[in-house]
N, C-alpha and C positions, 0 to 999 in steps of 0.2 A: 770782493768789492773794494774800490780804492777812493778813498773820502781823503779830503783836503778840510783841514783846521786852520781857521785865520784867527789866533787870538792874542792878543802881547801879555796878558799878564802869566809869568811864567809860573804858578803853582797851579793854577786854573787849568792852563795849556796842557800842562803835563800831568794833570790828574783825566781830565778828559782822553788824551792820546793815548794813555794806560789805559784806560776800561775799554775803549775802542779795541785796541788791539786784544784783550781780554777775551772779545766778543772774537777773533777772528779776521780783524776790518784790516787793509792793510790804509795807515793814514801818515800822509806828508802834512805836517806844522809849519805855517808861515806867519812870523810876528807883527807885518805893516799893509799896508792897501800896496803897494807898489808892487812889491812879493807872490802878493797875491793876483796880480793881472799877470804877473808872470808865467805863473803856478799852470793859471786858466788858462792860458793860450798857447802851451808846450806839452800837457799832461791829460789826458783823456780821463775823467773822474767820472763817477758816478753820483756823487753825491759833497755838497759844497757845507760845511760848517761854517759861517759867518758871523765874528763881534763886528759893531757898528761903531767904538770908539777907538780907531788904528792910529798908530802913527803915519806920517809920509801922505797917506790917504784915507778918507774913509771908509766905512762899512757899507753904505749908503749910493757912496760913488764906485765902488768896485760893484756892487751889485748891479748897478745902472750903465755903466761900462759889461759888463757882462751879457746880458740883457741886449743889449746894443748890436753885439756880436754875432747874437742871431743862437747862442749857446742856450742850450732849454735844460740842462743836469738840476737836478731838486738841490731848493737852497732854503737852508732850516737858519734865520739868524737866531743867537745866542747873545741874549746884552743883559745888562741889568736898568736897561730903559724900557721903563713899564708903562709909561705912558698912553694914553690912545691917539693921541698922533702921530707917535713914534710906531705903534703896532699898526695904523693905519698907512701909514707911510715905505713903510717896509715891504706891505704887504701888496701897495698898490705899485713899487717899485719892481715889482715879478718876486719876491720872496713867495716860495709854498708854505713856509710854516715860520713861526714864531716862538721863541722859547725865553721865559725872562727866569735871570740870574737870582738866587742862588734856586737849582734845581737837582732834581735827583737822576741818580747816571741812570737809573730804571727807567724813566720818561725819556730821558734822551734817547735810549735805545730804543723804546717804542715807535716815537715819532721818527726815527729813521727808519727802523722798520715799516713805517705804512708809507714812508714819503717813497724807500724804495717800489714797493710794491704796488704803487700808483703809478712810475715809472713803467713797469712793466707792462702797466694793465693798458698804457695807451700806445705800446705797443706790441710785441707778440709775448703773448704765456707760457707758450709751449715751445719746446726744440726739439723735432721728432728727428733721429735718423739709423733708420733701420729698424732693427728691435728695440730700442734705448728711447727711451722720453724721459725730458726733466721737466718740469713745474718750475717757470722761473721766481715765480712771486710764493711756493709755499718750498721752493728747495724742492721737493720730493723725486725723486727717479725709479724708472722702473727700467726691466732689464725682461726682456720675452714675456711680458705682462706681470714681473715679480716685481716688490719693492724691492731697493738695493740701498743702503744706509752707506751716505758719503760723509766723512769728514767739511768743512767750511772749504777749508782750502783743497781739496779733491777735487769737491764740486765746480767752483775759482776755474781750475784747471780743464774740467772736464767743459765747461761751456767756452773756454775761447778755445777748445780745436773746436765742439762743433761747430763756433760763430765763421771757422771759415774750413771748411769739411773740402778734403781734397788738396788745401793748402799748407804751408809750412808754416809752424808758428816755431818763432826762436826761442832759445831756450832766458833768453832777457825779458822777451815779453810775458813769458809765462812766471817771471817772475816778478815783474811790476805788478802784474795780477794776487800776488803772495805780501808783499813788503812795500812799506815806504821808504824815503828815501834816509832813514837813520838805522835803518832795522840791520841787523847783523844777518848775513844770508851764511850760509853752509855752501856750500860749492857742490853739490849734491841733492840738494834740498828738492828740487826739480824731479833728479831722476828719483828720490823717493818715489812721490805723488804718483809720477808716472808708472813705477813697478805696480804700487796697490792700485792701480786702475786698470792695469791688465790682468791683474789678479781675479780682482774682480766682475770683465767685461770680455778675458779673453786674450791670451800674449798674442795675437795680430791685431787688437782693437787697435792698438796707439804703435804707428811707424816709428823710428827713429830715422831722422834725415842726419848720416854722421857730419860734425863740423857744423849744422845748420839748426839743425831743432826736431819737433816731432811734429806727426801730421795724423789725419784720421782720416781714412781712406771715403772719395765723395761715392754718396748711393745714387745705382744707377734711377 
């Protein structure tokens, strides 16, 4: 899962981005409203972190600019405007959820947790192909009717081939799926994932396209 952080104050920013990634998240940081219509309209996220008091622009108007766009990804704002107009306001601007400052990283994780798996649920739960089911909202896989225990980023991995089964995913995108854009990557990193999931599903589950990327064979 790849989350996008909009917040300027830098001890805040980077205490949040650390537990994030703690958890597995790959998360890109941007410090102003400008940044962040950037961010939105170049990066396919999952899931939006939003302060309302930004430099350049607001929390407010990027959120209403987003919205505008026709973009529906969950948008949890983060401010320490407690207000009820301001939570009114937010809320009626297309935010799904609301979170006032100072808060505990456990609650954060929670509500992105359910904000994810509301995503999910308004559209498909399941990715069946072949013997292989994952549960997109509890994580879970099964493998010839067995559970199969996947690491964060396994799993990451193992749903964008199925999201295009038969197609090639490059070995770049499979790792925008892993990292944000400050995170130190291994050159390797990749083919890790990939070995323990043939390990796991089978050394023909996952092609290698050499030069291009890996693929997972489409069921007839």
């Amino acid at each position: 899962m790849r989350l996008l952080l909009v917040e300027d104050d830098p001890m805040i920013g980077e205490s949040i981005e650390d537990g994030l990634r703690g958890e597995n998240y790959a998360v890109d940081r941007v410090r102003d409203g400008h940044a962040a219509d950037l961010a939105l309209s170049s990066v396919n996220y999952d899931l939006l972190l939003l302060d309302l008091g930004l430099p350049r622009k607001q929390g407010m108007d990027v959120l209403r600019t987003l919205r505008a766009r026709g973009q529906d990804l969950p948008v949890l704002i983060i401010t320490a405007r407690d207000g009820i107009a301001a939570r009114v306001e937010g809320l009626d601007s297309g935010a799904d959820d609301y979170l006032v400052k100072p808060f505990d990283l456990e609650e954060l994780l929670a509500r992105i947790r359910a904000l994810l798996r509301r995503r999910v649920a308004r559209t498909q739960s399941f990715i069946s192909h072949g013997p292989l089911t994952l549960d997109l909202a509890s994580h879970e896989v099964r493998f010839e009717g067995q559970p199969v225990k996947l690491s964060a980023r396994e799993f990451s991995i193992l749903r964008a081939l199925l999201d295009n089964p038969g197609g090639v995913v490059s070995k770049r995108q499979l790792e925008e799926k892993l990292y944000g854009w400050n995170a130190e990557i291994e050159s390797n990193t990749v083919d890790v994932y990939v070995h323990r999931l043939r390990k796991k599903f089978g050394t023909d589950f996952i092609t290698t396209v050499r030069g291009v990327g890996y693929k997972v064979a489409a069921t007839s």
